[in-house]
PASEBA-1860 file (N, C-alpha, C; in nm, 3 decimals):
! residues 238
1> XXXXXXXX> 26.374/-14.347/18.481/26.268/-14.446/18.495/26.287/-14.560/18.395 ~ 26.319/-14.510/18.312/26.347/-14.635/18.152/26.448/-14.701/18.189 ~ 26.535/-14.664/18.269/26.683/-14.732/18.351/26.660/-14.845/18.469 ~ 26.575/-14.783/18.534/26.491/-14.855/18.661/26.413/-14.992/18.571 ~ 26.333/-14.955/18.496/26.222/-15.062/18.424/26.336/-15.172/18.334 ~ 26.480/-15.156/18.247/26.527/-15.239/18.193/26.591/-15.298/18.336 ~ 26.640/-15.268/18.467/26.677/-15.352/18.544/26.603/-15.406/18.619 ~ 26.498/-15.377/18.626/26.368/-15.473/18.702/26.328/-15.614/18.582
9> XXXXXXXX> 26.318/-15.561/18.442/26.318/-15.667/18.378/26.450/-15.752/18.323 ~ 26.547/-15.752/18.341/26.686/-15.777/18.335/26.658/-15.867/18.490 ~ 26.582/-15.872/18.630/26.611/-15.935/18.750/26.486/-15.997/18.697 ~ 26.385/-15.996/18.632/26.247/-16.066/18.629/26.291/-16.188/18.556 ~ 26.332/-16.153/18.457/26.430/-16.262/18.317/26.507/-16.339/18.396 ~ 26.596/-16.292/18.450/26.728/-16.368/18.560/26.623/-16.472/18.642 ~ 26.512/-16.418/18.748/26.475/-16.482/18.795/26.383/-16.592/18.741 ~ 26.309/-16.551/18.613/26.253/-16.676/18.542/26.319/-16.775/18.485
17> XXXXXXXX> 26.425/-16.729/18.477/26.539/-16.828/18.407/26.612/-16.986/18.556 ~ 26.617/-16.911/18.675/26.652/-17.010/18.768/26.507/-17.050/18.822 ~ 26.380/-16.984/18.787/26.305/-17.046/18.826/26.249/-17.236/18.771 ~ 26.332/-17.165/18.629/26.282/-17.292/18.529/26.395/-17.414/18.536 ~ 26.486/-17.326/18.591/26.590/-17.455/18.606/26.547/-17.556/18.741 ~ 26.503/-17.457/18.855/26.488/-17.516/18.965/26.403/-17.619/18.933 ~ 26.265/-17.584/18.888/26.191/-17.714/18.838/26.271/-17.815/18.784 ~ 26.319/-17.779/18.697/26.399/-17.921/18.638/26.511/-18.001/18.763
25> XXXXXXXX> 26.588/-17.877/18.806/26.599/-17.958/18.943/26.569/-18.058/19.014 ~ 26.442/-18.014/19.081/26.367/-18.118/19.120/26.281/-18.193/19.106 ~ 26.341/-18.260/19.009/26.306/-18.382/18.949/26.405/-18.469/19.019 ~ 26.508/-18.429/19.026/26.660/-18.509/19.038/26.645/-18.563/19.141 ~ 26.742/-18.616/19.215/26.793/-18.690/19.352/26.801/-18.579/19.412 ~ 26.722/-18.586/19.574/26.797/-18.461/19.664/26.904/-18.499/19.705 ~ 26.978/-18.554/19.721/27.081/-18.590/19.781/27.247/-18.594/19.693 ~ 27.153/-18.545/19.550/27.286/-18.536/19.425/27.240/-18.387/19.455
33> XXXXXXXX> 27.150/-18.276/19.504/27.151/-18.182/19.453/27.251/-18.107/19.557 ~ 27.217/-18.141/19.685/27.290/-18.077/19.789/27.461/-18.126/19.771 ~ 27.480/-18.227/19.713/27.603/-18.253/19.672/27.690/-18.160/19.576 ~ 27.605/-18.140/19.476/27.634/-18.026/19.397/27.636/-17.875/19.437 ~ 27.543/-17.843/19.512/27.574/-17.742/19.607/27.686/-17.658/19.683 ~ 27.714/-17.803/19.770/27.860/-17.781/19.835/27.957/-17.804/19.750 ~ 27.952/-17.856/19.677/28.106/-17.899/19.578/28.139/-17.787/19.486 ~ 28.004/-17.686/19.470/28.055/-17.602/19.397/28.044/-17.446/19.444
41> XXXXXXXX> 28.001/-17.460/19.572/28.030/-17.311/19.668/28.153/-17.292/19.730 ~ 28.191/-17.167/19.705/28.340/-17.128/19.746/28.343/-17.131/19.845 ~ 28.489/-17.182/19.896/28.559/-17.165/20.020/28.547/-17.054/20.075 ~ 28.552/-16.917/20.041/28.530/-16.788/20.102/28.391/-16.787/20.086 ~ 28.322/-16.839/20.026/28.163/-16.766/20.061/28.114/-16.831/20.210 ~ 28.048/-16.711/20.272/27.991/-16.800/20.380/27.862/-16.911/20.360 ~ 27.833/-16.939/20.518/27.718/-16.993/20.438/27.587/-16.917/20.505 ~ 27.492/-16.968/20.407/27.353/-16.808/20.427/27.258/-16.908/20.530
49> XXXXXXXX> 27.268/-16.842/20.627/27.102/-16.925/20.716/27.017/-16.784/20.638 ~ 26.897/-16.866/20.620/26.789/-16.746/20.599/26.664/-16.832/20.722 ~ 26.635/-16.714/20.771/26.508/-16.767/20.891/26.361/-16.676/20.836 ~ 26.291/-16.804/20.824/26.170/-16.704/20.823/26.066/-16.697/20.922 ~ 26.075/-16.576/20.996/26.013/-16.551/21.126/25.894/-16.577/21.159 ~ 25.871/-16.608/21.267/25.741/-16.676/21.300/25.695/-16.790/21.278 ~ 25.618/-16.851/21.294/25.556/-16.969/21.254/25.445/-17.064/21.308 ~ 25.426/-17.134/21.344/25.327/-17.240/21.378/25.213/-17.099/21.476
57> XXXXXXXX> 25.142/-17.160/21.582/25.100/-17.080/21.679/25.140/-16.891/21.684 ~ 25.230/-16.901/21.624/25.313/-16.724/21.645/25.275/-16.699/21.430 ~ 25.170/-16.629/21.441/25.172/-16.628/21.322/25.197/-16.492/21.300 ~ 25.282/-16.380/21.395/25.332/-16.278/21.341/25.218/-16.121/21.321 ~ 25.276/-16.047/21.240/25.140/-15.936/21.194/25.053/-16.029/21.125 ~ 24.957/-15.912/21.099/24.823/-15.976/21.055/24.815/-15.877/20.966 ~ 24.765/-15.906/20.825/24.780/-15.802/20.721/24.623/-15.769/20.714 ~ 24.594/-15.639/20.679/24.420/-15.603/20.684/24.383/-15.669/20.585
65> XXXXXXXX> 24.407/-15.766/20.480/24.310/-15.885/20.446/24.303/-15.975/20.495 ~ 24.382/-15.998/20.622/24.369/-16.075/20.720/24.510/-16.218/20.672 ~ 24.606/-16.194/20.581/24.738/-16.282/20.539/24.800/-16.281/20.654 ~ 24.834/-16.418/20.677/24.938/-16.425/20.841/25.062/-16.355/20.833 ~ 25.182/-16.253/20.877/25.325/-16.297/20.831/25.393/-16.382/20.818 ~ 25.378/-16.462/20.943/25.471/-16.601/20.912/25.443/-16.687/20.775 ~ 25.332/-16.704/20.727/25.324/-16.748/20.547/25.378/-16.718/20.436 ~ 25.377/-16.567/20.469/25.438/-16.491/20.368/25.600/-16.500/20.396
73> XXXXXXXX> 25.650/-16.501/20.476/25.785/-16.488/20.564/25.875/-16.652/20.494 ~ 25.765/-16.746/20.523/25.812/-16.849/20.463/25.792/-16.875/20.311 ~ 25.705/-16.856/20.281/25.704/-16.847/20.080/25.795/-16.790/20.043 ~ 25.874/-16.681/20.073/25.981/-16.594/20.031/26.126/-16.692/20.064 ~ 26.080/-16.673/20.147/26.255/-16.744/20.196/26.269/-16.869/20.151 ~ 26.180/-16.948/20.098/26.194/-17.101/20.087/26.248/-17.069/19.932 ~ 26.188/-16.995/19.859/26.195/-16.921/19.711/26.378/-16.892/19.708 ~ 26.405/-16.812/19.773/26.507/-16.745/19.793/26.606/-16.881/19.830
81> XXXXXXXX> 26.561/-16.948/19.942/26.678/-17.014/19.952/26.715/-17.135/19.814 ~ 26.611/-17.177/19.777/26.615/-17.278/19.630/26.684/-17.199/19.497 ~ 26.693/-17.052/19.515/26.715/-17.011/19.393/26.926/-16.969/19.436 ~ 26.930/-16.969/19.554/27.080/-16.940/19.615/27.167/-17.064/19.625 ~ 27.089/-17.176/19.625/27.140/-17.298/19.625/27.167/-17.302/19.495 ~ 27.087/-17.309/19.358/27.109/-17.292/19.238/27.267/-17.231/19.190 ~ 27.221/-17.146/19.314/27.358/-17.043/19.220/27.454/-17.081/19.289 ~ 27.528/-17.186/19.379/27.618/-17.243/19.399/27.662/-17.225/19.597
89> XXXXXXXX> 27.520/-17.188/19.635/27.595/-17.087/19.775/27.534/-17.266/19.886 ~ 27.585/-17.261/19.981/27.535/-17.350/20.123/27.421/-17.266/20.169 ~ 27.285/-17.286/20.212/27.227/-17.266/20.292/27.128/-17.312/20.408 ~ 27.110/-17.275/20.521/27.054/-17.327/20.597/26.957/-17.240/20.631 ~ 26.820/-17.302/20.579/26.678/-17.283/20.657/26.630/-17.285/20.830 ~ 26.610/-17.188/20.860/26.558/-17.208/21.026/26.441/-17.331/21.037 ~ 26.341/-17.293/20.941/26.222/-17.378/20.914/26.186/-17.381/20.795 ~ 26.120/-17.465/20.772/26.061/-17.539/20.642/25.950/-17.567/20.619
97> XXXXXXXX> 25.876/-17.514/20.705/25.736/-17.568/20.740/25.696/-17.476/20.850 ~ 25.526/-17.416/20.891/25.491/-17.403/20.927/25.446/-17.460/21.107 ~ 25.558/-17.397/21.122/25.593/-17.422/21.277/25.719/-17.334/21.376 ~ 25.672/-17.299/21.515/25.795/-17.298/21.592/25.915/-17.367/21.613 ~ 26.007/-17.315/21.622/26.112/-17.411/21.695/26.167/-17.449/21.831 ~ 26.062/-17.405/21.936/26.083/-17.477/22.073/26.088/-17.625/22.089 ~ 26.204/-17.641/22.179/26.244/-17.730/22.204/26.094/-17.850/22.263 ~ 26.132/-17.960/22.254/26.030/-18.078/22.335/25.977/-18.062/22.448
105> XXXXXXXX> 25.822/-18.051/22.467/25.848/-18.037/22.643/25.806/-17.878/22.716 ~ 25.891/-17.818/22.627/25.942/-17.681/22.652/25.762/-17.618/22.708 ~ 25.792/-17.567/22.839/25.636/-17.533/22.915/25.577/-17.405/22.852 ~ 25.446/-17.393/22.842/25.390/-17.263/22.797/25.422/-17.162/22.868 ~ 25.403/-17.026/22.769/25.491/-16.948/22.854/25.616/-16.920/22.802 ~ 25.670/-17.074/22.760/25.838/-17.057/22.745/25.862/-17.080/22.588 ~ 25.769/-17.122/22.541/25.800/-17.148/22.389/25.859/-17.032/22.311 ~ 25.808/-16.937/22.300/25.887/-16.822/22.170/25.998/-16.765/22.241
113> XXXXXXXX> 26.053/-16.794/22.385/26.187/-16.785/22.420/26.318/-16.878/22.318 ~ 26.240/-17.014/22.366/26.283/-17.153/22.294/26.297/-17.167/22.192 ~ 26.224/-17.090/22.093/26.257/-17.066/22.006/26.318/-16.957/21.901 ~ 26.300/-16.872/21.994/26.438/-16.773/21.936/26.589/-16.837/21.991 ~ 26.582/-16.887/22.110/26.731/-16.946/22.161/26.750/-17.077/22.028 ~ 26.634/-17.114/21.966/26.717/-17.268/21.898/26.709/-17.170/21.736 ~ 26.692/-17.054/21.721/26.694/-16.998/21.599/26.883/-16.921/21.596 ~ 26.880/-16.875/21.700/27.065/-16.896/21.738/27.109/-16.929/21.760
121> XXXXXXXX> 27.063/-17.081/21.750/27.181/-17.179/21.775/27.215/-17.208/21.610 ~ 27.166/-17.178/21.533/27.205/-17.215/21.389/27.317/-17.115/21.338 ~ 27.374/-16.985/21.410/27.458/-16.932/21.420/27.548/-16.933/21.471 ~ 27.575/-17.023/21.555/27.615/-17.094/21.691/27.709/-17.201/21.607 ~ 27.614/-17.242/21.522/27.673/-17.413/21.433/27.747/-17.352/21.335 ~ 27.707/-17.259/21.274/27.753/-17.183/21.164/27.826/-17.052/21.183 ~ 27.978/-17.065/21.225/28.036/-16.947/21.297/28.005/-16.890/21.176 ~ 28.102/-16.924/21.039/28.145/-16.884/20.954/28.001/-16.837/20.840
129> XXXXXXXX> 27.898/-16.782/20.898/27.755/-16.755/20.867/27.736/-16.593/20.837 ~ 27.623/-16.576/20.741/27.517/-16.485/20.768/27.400/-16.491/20.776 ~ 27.365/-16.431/20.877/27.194/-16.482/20.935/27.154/-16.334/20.853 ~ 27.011/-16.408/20.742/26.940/-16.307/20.707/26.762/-16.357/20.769 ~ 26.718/-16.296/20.830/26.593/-16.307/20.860/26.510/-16.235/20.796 ~ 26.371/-16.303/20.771/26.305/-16.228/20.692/26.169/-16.193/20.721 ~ 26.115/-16.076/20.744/25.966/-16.050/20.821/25.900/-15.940/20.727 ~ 25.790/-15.938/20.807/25.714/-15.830/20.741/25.671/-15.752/20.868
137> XXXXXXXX> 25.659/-15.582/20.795/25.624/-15.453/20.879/25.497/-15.448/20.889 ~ 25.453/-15.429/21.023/25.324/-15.315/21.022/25.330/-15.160/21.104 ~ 25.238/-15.113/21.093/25.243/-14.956/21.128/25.114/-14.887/21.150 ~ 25.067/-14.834/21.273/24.946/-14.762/21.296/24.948/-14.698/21.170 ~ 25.003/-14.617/21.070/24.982/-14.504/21.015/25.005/-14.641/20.873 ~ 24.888/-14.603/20.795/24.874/-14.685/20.703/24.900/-14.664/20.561 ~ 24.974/-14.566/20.526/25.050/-14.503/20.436/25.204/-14.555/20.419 ~ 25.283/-14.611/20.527/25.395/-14.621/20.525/25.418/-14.790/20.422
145> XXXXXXXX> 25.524/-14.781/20.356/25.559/-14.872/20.265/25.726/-14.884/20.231 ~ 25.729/-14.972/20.170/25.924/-15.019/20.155/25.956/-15.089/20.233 ~ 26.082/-15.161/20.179/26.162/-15.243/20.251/26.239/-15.178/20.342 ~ 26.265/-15.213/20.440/26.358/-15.212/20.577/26.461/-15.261/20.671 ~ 26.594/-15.233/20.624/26.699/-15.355/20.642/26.727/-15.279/20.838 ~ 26.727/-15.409/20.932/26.780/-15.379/21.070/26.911/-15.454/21.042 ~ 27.025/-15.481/21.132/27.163/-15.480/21.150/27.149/-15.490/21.301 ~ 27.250/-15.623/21.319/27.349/-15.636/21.442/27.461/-15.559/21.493
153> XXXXXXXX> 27.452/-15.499/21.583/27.560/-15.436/21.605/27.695/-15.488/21.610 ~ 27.704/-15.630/21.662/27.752/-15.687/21.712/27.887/-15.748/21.632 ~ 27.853/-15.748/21.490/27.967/-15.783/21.414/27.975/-15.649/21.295 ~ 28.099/-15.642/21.270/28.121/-15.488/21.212/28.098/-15.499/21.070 ~ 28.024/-15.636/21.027/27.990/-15.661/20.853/27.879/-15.682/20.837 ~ 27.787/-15.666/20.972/27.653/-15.644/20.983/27.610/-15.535/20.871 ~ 27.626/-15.426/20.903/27.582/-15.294/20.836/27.589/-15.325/20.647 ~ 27.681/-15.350/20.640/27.740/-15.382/20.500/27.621/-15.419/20.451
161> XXXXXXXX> 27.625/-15.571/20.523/27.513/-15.684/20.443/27.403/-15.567/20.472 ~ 27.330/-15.528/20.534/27.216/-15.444/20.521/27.228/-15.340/20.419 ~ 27.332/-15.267/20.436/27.323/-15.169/20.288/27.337/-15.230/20.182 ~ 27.389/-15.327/20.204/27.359/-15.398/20.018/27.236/-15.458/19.983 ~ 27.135/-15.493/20.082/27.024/-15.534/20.075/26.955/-15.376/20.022 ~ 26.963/-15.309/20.125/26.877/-15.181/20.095/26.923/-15.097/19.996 ~ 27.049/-15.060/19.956/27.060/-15.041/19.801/27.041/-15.076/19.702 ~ 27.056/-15.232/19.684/26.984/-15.283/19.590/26.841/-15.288/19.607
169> XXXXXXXX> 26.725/-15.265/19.680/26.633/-15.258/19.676/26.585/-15.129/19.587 ~ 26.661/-15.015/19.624/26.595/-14.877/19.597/26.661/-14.852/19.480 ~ 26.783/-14.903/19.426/26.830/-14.886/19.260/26.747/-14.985/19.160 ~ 26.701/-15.069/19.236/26.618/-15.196/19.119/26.480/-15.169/19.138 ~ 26.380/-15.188/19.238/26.260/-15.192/19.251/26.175/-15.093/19.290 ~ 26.261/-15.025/19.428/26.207/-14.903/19.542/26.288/-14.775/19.500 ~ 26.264/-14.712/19.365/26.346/-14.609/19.360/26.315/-14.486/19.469 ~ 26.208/-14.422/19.516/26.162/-14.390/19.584/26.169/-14.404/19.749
177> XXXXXXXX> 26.207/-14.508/19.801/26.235/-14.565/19.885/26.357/-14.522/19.981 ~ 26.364/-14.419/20.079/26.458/-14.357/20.115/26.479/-14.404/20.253 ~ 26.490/-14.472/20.287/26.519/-14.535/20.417/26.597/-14.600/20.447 ~ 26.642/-14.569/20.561/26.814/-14.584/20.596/26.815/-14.722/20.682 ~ 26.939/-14.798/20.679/26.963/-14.935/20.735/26.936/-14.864/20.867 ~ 26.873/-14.942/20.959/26.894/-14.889/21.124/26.985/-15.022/21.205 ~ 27.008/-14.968/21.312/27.080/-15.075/21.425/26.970/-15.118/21.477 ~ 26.987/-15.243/21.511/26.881/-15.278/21.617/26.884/-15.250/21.736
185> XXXXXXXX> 26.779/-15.284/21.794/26.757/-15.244/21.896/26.770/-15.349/22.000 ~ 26.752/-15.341/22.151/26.791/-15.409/22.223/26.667/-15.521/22.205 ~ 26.544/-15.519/22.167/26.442/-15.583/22.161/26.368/-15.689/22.029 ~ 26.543/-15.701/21.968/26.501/-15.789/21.860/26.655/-15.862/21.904 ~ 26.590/-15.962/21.950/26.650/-16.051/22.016/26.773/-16.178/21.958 ~ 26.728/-16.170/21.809/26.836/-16.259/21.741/26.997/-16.188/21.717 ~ 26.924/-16.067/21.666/26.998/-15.983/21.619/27.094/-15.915/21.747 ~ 27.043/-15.893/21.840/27.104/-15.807/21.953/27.224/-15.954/22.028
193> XXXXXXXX> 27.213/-16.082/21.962/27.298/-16.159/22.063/27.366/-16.250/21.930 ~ 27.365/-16.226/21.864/27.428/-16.323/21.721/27.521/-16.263/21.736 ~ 27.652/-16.362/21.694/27.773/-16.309/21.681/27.826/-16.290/21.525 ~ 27.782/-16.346/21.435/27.780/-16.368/21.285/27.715/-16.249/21.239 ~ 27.741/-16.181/21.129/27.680/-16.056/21.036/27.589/-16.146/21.041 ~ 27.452/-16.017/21.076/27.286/-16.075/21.090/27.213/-15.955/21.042 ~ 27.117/-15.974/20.970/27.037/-15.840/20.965/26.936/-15.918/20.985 ~ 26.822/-15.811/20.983/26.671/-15.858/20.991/26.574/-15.767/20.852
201> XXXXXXXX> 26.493/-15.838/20.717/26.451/-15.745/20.607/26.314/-15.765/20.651 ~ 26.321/-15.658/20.699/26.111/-15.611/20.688/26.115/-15.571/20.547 ~ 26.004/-15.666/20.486/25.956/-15.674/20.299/25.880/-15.565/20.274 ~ 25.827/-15.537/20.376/25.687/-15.438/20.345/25.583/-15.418/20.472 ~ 25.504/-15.342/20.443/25.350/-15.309/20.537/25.264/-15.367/20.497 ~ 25.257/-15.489/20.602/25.137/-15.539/20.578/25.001/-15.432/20.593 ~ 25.017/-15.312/20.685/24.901/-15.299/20.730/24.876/-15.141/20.646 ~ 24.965/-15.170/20.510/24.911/-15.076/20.406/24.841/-15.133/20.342
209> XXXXXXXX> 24.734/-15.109/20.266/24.643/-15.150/20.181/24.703/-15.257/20.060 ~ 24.765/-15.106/20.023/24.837/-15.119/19.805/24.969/-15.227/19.892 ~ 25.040/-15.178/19.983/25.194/-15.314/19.978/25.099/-15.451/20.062 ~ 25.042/-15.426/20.150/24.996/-15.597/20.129/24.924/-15.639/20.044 ~ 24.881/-15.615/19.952/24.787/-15.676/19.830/24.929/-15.705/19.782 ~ 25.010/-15.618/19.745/25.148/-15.654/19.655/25.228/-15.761/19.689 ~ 25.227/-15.780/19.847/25.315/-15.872/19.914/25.273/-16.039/19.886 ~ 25.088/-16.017/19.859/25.066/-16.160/19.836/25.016/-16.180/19.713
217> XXXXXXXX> 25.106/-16.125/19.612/25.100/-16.153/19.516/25.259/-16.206/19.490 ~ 25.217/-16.335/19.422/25.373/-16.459/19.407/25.472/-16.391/19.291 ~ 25.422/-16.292/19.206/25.511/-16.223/19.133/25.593/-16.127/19.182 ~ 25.497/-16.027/19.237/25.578/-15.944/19.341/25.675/-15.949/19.461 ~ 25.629/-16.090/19.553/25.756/-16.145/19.609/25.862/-16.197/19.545 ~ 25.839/-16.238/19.414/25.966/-16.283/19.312/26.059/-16.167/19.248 ~ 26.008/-16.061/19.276/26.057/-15.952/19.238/26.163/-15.898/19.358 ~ 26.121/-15.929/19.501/26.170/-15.869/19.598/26.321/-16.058/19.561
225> XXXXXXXX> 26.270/-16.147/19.579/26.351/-16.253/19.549/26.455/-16.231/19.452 ~ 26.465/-16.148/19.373/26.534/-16.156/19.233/26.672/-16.043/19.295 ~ 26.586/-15.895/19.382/26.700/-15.783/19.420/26.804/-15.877/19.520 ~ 26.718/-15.951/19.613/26.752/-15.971/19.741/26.904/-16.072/19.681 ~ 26.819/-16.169/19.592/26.959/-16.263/19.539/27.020/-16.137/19.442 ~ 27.007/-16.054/19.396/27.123/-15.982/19.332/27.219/-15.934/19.461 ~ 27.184/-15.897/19.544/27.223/-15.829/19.646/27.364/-15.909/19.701 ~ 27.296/-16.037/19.745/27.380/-16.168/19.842/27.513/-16.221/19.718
233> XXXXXX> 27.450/-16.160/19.608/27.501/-16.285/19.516/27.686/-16.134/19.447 ~ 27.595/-16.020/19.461/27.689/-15.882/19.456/27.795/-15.889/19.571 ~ 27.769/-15.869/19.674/27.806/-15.914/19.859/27.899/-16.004/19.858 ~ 27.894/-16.094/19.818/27.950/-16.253/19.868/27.937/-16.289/19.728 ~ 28.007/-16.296/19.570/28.014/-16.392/19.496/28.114/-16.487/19.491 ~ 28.058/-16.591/19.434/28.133/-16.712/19.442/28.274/-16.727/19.343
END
């Protein structure tokens, strides 16, 4: 446990440390920062789409204090992607803002098709990619808790990236946490047709009491932020 607690605070430190840079960051030019970005991410690293699921109208589970997922889905990932850019990697955001991505036009009915098809097309642009998506769990049985890495079948470095997500979860934060990467299933639709290593990280249960109170708390997602970039940054360093 004393082993567990110096590496949770060893990722808390790490992460306060790029948190304070990022501020200073942005102050700067965006357009010097993304410059710096690419100029100093390796040729072998890929580059990271992170999607955060759901959005506008599709606001996802509903946590029993009533927190949307898609909010939470995006606070994390926007976190995550500012602190991966820091550390020298390319990434591409699905969204940025509180919204779908169906196309113009696109008839009711057809929108959350439209927009899972324009959420793979950013995999599409980005052969040389890993799609990490990021959601949150719920569960009739309101006891269940931990992170949850799914995997594409579809590319054979799928699995990888998920066990390194989910190992580093349960050696740093979730010691307890015994749950195994799964394949997806035919009914998660990014994942079942991406050709690029894709996983999908359910953060938690919303529709546990104790992990959604935890989930919307901005420390505790910085905590899940800190494994997740140890993880990508272990995986793929530059």
């Amino acid at each position: 446990m004393k082993h567990q607690s110096k590496w949770i605070s060893f990722g808390i430190l790490f992460l306060s440390t790029l948190l304070l840079l990022s501020s200073l960051f942005r102050a700067a030019d965006h357009a010097l920062l993304q410059e710096l970005a690419v100029s100093g991410a390796s040729e072998l690293a890929p580059v990271i789409i992170l999607d955060a699921g759901h959005g506008g109208e599709d606001g996802g589970a509903s946590g029993v204090n009533g927190v949307l997922e898609k909010d939470l889905n995006l606070a994390l990932t926007k976190e995550l992607a500012a602190l991966l850019r820091l550390a020298g990697y390319t990434v591409i955001e699905t969204r940025t803002d509180d919204r779908l991505l169906y196309s113009e036009n696109t008839p009711k009915g057809h929108k959350k098709q439209s927009d899972l098809s324009n959420r793979l097309a950013f995999t599409e642009s980005y052969p040389d990619s890993v799609f990490i998506s990021i959601h949150m769990n719920t569960f009739p049985n309101d006891s269940c808790e931990g992170v949850q890495v799914w995997y594409s079948q579809n590319h054979a470095q799928s699995i990888d990236w998920a066990n390194a997500i989910q190992s580093k979860v349960k050696s740093i934060l979730q010691p307890q946490n015994n749950r195994k990467v799964k394949a997806a299933s035919s009914n998660i639709y990014l994942l079942r047709h991406a050709k690029t290593p894709a996983i999908l990280i359910e953060c938690g249960f919303l529709s546990t009491p104790a992990e959604c109170e935890k989930l919307c708390e901005p420390f505790y997602r910085q905590q899940l932020i800190a494994v997740f970039l140890a993880a990508i940054t272990e995986k793929s360093p530059l």
